[in-house]
N, C-alpha and C positions, 0 to 999 in steps of 0.2 A: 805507830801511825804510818810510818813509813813503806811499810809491808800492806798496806790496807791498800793504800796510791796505785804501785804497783800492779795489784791484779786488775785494776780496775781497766776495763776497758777502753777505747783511745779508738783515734780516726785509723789507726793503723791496722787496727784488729779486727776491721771491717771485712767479710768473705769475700773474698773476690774467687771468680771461677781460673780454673787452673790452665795454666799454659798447655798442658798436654791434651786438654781437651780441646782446645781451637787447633792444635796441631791435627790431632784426627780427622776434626771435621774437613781442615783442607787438606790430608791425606785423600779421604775420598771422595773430593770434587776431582783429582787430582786422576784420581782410578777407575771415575764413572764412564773415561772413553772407551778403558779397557772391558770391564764388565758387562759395557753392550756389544763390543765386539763377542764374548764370549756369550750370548746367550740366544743367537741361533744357533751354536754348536750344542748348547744344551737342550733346546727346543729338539733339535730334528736326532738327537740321543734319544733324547724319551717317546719322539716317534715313529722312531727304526727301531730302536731295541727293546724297551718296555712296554710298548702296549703291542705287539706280537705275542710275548710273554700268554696275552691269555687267551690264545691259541691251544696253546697244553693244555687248557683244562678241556677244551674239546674233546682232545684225542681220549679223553679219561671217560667220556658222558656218551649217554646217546641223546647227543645235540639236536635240536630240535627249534630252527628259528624264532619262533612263535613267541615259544616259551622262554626262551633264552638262555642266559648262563647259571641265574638261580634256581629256577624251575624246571631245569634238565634233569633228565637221573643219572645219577652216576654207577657207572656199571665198570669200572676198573679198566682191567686190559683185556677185559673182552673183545675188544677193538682190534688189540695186536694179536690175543689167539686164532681170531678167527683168520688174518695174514696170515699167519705163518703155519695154520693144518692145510691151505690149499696147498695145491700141489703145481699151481702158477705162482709159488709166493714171489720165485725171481724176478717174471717176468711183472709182478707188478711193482717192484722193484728197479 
């Protein structure tokens, strides 16, 4: 009978949420000054660096505003042969 008592439940064995999770939370109240400091740097990364990026597929198409970047045709490096058979190719260079 005595083994019965024991597993029985109790005010103690009540869930309570865990210390390490209120720690986090004020971890990152703690980091949110930092992470807005950093997100014009990440803002004006993605665009200076990555949306340039789809410039190259220009170079690859015969680009055509209208149409855009899905409805262009892509015609390879016919773009760079035709640079480099002229015989200005330096000078456009």
């Amino acid at each position: 009978m005595s083994n019965a008592k024991a597993n029985t439940p109790t005010q103690v064995d009540v869930i309570r949420p865990s210390p390490r999770r209120t720690r986090r939370n004020k971890g990152s109240r703690r980091t949110l000054a930092l992470d807005l400091m950093l997100l014009p740097a990440v803002i004006l990364t993605f665009i200076f660096a990555y949306i340039p990026m789809g410039g190259l597929v220009i170079a690859f198409q015969d680009y055509k505003p209208w149409l855009g970047f899905a409805k262009s045709s892509w015609i390879g490096l016919e773009n760079f042969q035709f640079l480099l058979i002229r015989h200005h190719f330096l000078q456009y260079v």
